[in-house]
C-alpha positions in Angstrom: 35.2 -6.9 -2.0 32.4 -5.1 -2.2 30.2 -3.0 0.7 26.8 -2.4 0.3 24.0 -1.3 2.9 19.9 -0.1 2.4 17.8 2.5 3.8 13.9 2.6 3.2 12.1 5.6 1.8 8.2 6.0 2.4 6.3 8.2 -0.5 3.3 9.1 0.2 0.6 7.5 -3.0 -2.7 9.3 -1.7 -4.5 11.1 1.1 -8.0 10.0 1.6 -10.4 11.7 3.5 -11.8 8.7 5.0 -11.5 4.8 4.4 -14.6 4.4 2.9 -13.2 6.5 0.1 -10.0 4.0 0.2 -11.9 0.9 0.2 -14.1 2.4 -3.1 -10.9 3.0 -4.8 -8.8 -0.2 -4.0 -12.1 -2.3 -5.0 -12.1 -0.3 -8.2 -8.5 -1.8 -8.8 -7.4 1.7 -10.0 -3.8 2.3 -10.4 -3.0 -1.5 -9.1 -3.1 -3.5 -11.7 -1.8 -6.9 -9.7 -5.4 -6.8 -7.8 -6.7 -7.7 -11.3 -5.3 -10.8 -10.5 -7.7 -11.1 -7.7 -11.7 -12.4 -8.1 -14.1 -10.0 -6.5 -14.8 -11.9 -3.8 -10.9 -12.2 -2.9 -10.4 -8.5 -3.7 -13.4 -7.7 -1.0 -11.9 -9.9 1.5 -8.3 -7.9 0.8 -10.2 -5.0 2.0 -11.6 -6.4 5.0 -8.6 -7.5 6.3 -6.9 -4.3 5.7 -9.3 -2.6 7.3 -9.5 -5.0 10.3 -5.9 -5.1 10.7 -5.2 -1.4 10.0 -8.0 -1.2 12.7 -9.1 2.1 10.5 -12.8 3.6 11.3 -14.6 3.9 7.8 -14.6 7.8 9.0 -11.1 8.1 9.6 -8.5 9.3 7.1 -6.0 7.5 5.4 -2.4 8.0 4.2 -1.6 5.9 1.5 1.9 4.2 1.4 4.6 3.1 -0.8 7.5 1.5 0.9 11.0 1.9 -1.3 14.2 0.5 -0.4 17.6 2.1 -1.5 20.4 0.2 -1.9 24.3 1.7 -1.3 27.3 -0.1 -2.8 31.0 0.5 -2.9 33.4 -1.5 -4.5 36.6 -1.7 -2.8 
């Protein structure tokens, strides 16, 4: 039998100093390279809806995210 449980880790990607600067990168499709699966159009509605439902002000900062989860196991 084995027992097994998961924690999650946030790493901070970036600091921005503002989500204007966010948007500019994420529709630059730096560093992500599933959004160049996405068409323009789709990539610029991504960033609306982040921003709307983030409800970020294109003045304020932003701290970029990565979520990891960690898995524990122990075989008995």
């Amino acid at each position: 039998m084995t027992r097994s449980s998961s924690c999650w880790l946030w790493e901070v990607r970036k600091s921005y100093a503002s989500y204007s600067d966010y948007r500019e990168e994420l529709l630059s499709r730096k560093g992500r390279s599933i959004l160049h699966e996405l068409s323009d159009a789709e990539l610029h509605d991504l960033a609306d809806a982040i921003a709307t439902d983030s409800g970020y002000e294109m003045n304020e900062p932003v701290r970029e995210q990565d979520r990891w989860t960690i898995f524990f196991a122990q075989a008995r």
